[in-house]
C-alpha positions as CSV (number, residue, x, y, z in Angstrom):
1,X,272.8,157.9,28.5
2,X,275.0,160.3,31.1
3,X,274.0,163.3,32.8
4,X,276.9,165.5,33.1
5,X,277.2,168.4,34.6
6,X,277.7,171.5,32.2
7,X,278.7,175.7,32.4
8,X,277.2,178.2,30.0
9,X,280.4,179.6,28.4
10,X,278.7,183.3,27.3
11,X,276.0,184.9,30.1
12,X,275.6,188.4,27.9
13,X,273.5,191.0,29.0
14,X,272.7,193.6,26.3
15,X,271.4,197.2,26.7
16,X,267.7,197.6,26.2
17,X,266.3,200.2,23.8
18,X,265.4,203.7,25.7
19,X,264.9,204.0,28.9
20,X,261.5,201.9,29.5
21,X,260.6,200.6,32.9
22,X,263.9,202.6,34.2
23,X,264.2,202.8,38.0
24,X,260.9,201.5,37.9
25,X,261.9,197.5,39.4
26,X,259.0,197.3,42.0
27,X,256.5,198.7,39.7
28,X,257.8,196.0,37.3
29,X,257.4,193.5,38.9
30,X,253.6,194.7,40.5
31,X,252.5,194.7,36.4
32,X,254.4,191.0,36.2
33,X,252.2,189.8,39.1
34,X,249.0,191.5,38.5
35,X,248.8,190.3,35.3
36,X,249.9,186.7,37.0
37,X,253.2,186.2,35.0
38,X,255.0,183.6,37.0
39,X,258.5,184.4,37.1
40,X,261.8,183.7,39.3
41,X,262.2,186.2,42.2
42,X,260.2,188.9,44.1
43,X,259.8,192.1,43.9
44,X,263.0,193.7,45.3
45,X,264.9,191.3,42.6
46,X,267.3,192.8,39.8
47,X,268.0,190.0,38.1
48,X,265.1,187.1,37.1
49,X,263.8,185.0,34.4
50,X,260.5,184.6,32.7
51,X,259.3,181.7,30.5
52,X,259.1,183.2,26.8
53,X,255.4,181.8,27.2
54,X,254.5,183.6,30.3
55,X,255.6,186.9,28.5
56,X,253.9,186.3,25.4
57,X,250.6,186.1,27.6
58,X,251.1,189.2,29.4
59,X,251.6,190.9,25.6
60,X,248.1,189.4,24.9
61,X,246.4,190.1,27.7
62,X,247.4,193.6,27.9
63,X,247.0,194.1,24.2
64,X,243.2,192.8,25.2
65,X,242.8,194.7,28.2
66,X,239.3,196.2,27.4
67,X,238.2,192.7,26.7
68,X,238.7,191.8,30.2
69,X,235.3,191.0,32.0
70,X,236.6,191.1,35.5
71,X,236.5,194.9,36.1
72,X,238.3,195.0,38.9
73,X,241.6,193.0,37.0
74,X,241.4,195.6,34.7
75,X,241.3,198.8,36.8
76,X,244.3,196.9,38.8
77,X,246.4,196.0,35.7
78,X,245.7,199.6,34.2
79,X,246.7,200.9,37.5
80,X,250.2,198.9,37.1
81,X,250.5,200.4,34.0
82,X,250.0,203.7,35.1
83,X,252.5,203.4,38.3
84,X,255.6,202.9,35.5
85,X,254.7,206.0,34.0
86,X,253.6,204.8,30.3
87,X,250.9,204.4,28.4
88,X,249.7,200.8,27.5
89,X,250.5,201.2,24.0
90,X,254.7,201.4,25.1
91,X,254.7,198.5,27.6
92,X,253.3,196.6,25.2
93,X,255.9,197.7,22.6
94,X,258.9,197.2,24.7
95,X,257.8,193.7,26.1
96,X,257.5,192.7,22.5
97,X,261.3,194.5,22.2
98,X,262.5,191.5,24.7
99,X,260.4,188.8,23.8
100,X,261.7,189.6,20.2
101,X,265.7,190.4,21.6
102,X,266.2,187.5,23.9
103,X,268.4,185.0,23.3
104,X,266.7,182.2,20.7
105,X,268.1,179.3,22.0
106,X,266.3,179.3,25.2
107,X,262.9,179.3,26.5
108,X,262.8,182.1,28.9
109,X,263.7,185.7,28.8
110,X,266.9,186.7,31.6
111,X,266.0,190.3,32.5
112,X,268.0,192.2,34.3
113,X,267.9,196.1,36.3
114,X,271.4,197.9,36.4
């Protein structure tokens, strides 16, 4: 059994759809940690990576944001949502987009602000 050490021969970024979430990094990241995705990186980070699992719970929390019974998580999350300048409905949408557009083989989304 060896362990050896390997390089990833293709590191691809790909445009995004639109222009969701654009010039919107800290206000990004404030929705990733309100809604307590753990995630590489702070706030003032371009480049990180999520577990696909992580993301997926975000989706499903903000598609059941109304079910939330801690009224103050809600108001703060919907006030997250608000500071990127979209409705629920769209963040929802484009963090599905990524989820559904990263790369198969891996288990965790590389996102990236240029």
């Amino acid at each position: 059994m060896g362990y050896r050490l390997h390089v990833a021969r293709v590191y691809k970024v790909e445009y995004a759809l639109g222009d969701a979430f654009s010039h919107k990094s800290e206000e990004f990241h404030n929705l990733l940690s309100t809604l307590k995705v753990e995630y590489t990186g702070d706030e003032y980070d371009s480049d990180f990576e999520v577990q696909k699992d992580e993301w997926q719970k975000a989706i499903d929390k903000l598609k059941h944001l109304y079910d939330l019974e801690d009224e103050d998580e809600r108001d703060e999350i919907k006030g997250a949502v608000d500071d990127l300048a979209s409705t629920t409905d769209e963040v929802i949408e484009m963090m599905e987009y990524y989820l559904n557009n990263g790369d198969p083989d891996i288990d965790y989304l590389h996102l990236s602000f240029f």
